[in-house]
Backbone as CSV, one residue per row, in Angstrom:
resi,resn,N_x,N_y,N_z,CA_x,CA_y,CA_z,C_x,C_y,C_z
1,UNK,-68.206,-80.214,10.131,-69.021,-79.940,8.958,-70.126,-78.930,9.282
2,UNK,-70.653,-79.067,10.201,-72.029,-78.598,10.920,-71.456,-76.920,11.156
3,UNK,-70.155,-76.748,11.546,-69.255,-75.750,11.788,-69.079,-74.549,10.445
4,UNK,-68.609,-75.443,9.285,-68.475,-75.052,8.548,-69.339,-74.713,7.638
5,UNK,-70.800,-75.134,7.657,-72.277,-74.634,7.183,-72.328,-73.535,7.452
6,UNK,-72.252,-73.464,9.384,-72.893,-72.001,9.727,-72.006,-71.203,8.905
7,UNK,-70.554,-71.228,9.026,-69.362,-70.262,9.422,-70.175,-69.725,7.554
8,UNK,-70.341,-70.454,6.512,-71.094,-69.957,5.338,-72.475,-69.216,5.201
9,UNK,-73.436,-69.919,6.510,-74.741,-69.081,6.204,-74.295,-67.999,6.810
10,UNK,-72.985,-67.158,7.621,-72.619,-65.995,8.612,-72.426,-65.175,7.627
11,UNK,-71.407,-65.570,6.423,-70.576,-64.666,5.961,-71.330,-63.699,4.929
12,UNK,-72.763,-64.435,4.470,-73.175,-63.336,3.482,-74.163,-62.598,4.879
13,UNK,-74.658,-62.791,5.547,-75.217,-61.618,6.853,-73.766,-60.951,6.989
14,UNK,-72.837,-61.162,7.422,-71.796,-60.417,7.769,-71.336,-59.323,6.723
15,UNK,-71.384,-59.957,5.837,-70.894,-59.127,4.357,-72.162,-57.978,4.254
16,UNK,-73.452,-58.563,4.345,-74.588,-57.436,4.217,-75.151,-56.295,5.413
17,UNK,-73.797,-55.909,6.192,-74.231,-55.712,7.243,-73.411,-54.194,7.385
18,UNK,-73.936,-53.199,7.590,-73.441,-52.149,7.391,-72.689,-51.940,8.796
19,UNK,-71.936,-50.644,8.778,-70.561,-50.294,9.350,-71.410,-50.369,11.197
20,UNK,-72.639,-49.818,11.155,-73.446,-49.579,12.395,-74.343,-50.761,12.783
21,UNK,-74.483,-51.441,11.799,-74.604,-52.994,12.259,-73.703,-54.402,12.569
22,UNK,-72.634,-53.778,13.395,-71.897,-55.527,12.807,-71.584,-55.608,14.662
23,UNK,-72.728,-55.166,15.442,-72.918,-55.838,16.553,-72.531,-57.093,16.405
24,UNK,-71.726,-57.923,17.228,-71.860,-59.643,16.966,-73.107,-60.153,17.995
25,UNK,-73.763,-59.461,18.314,-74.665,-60.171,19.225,-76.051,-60.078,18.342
26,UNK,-76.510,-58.563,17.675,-77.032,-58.586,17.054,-77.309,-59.893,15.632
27,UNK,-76.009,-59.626,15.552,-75.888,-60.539,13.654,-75.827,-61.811,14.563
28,UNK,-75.636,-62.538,15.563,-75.868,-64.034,16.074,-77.289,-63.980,16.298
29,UNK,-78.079,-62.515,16.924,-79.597,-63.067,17.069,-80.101,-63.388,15.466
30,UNK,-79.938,-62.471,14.552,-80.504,-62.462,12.701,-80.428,-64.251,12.575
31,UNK,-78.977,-64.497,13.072,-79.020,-66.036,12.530,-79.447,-67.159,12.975
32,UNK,-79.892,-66.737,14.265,-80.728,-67.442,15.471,-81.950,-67.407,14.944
33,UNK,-82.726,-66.668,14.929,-84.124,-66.332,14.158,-84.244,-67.352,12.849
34,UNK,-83.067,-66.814,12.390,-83.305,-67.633,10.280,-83.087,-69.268,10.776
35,UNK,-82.060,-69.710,11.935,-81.979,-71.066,11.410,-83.174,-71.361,12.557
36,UNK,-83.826,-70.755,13.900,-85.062,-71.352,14.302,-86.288,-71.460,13.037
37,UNK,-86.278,-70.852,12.620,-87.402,-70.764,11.664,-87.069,-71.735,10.478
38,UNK,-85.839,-72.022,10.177,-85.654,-73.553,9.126,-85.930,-74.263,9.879
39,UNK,-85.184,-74.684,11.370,-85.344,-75.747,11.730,-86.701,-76.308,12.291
40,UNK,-87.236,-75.015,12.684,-88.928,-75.597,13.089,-90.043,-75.748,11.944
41,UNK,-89.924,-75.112,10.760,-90.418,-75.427,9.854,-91.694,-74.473,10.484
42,UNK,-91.793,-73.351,11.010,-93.089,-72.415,12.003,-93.795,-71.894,10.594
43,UNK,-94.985,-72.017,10.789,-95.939,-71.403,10.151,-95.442,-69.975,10.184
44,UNK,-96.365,-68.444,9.221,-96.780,-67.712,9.272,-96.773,-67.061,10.649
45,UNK,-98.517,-67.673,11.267,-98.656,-67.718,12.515,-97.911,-67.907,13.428
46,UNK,-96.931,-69.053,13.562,-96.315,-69.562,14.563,-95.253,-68.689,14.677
47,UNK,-94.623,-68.152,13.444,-93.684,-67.060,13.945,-94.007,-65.667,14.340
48,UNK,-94.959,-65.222,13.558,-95.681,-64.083,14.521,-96.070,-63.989,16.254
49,UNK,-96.243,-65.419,16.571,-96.459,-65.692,17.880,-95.480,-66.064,18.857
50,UNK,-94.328,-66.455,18.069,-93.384,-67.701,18.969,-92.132,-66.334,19.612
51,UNK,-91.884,-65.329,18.184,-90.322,-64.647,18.343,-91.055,-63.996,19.389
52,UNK,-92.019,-62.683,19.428,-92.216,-61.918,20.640,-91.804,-62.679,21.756
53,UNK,-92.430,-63.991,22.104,-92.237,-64.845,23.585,-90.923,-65.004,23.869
54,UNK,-90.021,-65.482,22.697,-88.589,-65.704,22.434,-87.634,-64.437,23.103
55,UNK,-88.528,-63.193,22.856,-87.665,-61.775,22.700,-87.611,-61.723,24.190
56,UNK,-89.170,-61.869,25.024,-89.708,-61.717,26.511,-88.400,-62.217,27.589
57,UNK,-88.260,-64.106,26.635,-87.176,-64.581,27.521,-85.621,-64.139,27.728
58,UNK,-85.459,-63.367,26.362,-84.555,-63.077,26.311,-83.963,-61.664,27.308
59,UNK,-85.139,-61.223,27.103,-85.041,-59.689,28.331,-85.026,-60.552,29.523
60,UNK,-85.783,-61.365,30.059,-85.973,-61.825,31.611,-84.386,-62.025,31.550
61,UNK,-83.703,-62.892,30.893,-82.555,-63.309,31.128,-81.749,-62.607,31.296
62,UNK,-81.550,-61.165,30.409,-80.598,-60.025,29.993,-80.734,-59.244,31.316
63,UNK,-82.507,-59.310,32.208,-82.099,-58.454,33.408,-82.158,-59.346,34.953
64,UNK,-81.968,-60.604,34.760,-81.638,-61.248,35.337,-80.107,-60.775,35.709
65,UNK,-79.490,-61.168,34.861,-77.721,-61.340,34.494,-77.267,-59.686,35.129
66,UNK,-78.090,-58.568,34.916,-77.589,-57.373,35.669,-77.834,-57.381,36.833
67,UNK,-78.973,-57.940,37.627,-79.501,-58.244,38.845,-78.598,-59.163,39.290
68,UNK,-78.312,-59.809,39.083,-77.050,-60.506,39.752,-75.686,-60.090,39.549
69,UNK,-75.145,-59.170,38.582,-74.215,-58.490,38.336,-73.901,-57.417,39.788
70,UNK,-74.909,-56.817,40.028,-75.315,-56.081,41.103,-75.320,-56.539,42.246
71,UNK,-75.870,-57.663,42.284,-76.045,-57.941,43.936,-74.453,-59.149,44.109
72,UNK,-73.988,-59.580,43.070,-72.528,-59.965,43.271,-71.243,-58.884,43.794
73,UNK,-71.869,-57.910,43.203,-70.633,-56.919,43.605,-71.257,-56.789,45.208
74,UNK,-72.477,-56.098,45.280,-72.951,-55.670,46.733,-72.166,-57.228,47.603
75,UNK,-72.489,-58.423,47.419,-71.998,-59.581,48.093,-69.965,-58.944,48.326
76,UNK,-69.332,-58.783,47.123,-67.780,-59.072,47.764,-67.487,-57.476,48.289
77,UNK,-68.236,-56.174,48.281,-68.171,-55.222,49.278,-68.922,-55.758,50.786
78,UNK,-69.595,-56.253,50.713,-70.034,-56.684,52.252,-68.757,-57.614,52.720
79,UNK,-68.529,-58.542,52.699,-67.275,-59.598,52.194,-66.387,-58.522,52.670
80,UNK,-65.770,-57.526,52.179,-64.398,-57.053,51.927,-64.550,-56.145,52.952
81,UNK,-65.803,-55.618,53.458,-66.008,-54.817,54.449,-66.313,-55.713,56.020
82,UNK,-66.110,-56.877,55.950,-66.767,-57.434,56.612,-67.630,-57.399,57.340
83,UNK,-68.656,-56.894,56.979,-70.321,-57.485,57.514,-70.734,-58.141,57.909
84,UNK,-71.931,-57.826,58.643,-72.108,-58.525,59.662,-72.920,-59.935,58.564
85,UNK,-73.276,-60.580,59.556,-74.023,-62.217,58.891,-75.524,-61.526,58.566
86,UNK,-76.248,-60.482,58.926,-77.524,-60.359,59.170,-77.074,-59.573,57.629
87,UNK,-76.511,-58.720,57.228,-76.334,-57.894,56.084,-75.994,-58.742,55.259
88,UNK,-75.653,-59.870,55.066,-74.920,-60.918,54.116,-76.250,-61.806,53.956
89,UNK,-76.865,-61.869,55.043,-78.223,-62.902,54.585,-79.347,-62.087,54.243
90,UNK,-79.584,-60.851,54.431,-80.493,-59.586,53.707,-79.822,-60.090,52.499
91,UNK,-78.725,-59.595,51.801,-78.573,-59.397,50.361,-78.636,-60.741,49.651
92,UNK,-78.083,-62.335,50.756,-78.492,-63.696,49.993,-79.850,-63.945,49.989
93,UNK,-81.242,-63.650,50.439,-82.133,-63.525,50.685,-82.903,-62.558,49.134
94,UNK,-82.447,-61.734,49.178,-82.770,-61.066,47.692,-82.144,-61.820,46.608
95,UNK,-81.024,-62.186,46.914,-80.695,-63.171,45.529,-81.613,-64.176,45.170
96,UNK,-81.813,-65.327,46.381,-82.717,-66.314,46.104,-84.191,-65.898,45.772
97,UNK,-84.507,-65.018,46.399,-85.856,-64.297,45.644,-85.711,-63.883,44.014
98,UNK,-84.743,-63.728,44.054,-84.471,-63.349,42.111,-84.635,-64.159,41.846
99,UNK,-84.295,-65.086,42.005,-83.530,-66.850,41.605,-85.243,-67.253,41.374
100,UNK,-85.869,-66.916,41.985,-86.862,-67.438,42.314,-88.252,-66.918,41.176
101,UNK,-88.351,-65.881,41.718,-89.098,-64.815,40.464,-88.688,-65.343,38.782
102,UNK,-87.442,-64.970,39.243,-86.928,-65.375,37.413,-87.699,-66.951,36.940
103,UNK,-87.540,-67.768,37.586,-88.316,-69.552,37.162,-89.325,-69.595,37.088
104,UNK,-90.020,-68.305,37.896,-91.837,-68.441,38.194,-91.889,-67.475,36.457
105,UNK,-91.330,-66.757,36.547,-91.603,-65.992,35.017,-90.949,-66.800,33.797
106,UNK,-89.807,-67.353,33.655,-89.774,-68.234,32.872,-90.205,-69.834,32.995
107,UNK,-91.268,-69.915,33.650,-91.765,-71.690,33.727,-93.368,-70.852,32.883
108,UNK,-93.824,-69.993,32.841,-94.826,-69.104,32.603,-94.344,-69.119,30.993
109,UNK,-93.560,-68.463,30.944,-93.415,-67.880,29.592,-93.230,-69.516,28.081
110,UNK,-92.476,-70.370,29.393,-92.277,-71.817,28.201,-93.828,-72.380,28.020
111,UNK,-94.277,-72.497,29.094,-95.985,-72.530,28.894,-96.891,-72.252,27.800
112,UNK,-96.386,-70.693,27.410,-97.410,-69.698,26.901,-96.317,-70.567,25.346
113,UNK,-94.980,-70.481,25.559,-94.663,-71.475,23.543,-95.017,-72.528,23.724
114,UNK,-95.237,-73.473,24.351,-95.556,-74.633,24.163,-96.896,-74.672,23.600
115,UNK,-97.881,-73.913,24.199,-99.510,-73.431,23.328,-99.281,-73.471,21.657
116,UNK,-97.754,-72.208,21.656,-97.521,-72.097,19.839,-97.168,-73.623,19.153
117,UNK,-96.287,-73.786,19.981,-95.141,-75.348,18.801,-96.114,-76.777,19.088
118,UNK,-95.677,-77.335,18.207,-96.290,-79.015,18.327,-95.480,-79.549,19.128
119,UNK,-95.243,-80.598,19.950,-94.736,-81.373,20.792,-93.664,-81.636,19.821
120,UNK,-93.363,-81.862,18.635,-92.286,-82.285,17.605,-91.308,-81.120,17.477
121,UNK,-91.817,-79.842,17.701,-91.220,-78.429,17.267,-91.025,-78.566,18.440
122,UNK,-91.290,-78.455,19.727,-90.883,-78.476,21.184,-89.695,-78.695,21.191
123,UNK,-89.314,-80.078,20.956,-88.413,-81.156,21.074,-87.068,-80.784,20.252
124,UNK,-87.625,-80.261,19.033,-86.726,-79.929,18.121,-85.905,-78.262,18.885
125,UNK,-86.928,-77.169,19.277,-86.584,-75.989,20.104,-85.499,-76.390,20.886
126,UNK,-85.837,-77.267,21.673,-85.145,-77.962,23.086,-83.964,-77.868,22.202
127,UNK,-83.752,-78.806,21.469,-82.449,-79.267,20.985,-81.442,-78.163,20.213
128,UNK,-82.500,-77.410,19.352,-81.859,-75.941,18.585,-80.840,-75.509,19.402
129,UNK,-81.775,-75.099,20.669,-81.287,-73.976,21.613,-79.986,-74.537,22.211
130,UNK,-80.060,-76.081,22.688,-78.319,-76.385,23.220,-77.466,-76.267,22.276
131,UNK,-77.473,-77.230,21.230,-76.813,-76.850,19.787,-76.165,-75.435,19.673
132,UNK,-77.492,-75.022,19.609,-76.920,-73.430,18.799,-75.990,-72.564,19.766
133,UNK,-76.514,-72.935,21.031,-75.352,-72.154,21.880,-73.896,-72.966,21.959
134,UNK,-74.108,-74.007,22.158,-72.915,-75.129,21.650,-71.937,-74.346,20.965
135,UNK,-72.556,-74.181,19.685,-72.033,-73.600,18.478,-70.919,-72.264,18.495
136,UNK,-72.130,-71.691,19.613,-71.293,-70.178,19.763,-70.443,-70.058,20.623
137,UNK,-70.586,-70.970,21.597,-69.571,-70.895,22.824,-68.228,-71.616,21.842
138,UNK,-68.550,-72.431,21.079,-67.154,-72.938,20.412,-66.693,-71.997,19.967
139,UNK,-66.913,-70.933,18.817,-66.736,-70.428,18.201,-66.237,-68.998,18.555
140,UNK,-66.585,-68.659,20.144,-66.428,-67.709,20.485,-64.501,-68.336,21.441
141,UNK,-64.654,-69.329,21.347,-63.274,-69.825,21.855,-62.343,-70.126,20.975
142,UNK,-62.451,-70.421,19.943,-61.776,-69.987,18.865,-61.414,-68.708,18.316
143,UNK,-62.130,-68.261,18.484,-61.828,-66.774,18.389,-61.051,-66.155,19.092
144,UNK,-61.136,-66.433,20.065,-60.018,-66.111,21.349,-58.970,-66.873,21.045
145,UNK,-58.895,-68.314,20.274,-57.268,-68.655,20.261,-56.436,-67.919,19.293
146,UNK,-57.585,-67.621,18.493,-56.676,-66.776,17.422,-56.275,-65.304,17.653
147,UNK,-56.951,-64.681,18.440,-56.736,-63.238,18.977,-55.253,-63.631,19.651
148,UNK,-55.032,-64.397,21.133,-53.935,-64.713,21.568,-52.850,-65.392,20.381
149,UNK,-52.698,-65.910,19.533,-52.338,-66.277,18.769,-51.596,-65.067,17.904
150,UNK,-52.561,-64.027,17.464,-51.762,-63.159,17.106,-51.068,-61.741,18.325
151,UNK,-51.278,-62.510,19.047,-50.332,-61.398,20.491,-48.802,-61.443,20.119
């Protein structure tokens, strides 16, 4: 049921979405935004304050994911070249420092929303955010059965 809500609040964004907009990552953030903002019930204020922080995490994460994109490949050329242990623990050594940086900047950044939301909106965030990715990871696997489906 819960499925079939979204798959309705999608289709008029999808339908209103011109030929240079129908990014699917884009049109999933539009609907990310509209249903955080039903479901938290955010003030004015609170959304002026909350999305920037929202956007922050979202970059840490986006250059996280290339930073490790990068130093995964550098890992299976060392690997495939076989390298020595001292060149393999230089480049695991920068990983865990990412690993590391990234938590110190996002334990910072949940900090600075928790100031915005009430302990009730917290709770409710918490829950949005598994949900909603829930949602998309289903949906993005469905999608794939039906692509193979029509092979």
């Amino acid at each position: 049921m819960k499925k079939a809500l979204f798959l309705l609040m999608l289709a008029p964004l999808l339908i209103a979405q011109s030929a240079d907009e129908q990014d699917p990552r884009a049109i999933i953030e539009k609907i990310r935004i509209w249903r955080l903002t039903q479901e938290l019930d955010l003030s004015t204020e609170q959304t002026a304050m909350l999305f920037p922080k929202l956007n922050e995490l979202r970059k840490i994460e986006k250059t996280y994911n290339e930073q490790k994109r990068r130093i995964l490949v550098e890992l299976k050329d060392l690997l495939d070249r076989k390298a020595s242990d001292e060149e393999l623990t230089e480049v695991l050594s920068r990983y865990q420092e990412m690993n590391r940086q990234k938590m110190e900047v996002q334990i910072a950044k949940m900090a600075e929303i928790k100031k915005i939301l009430t302990p009730v909106q917290q709770a409710r965030y918490l829950i949005f955010e598994d949900e909603f990715n829930r949602e998309i990871r289903e949906m993005i696997k469905e999608v794939k059965k039906l692509k193979d489906l029509k092979k």
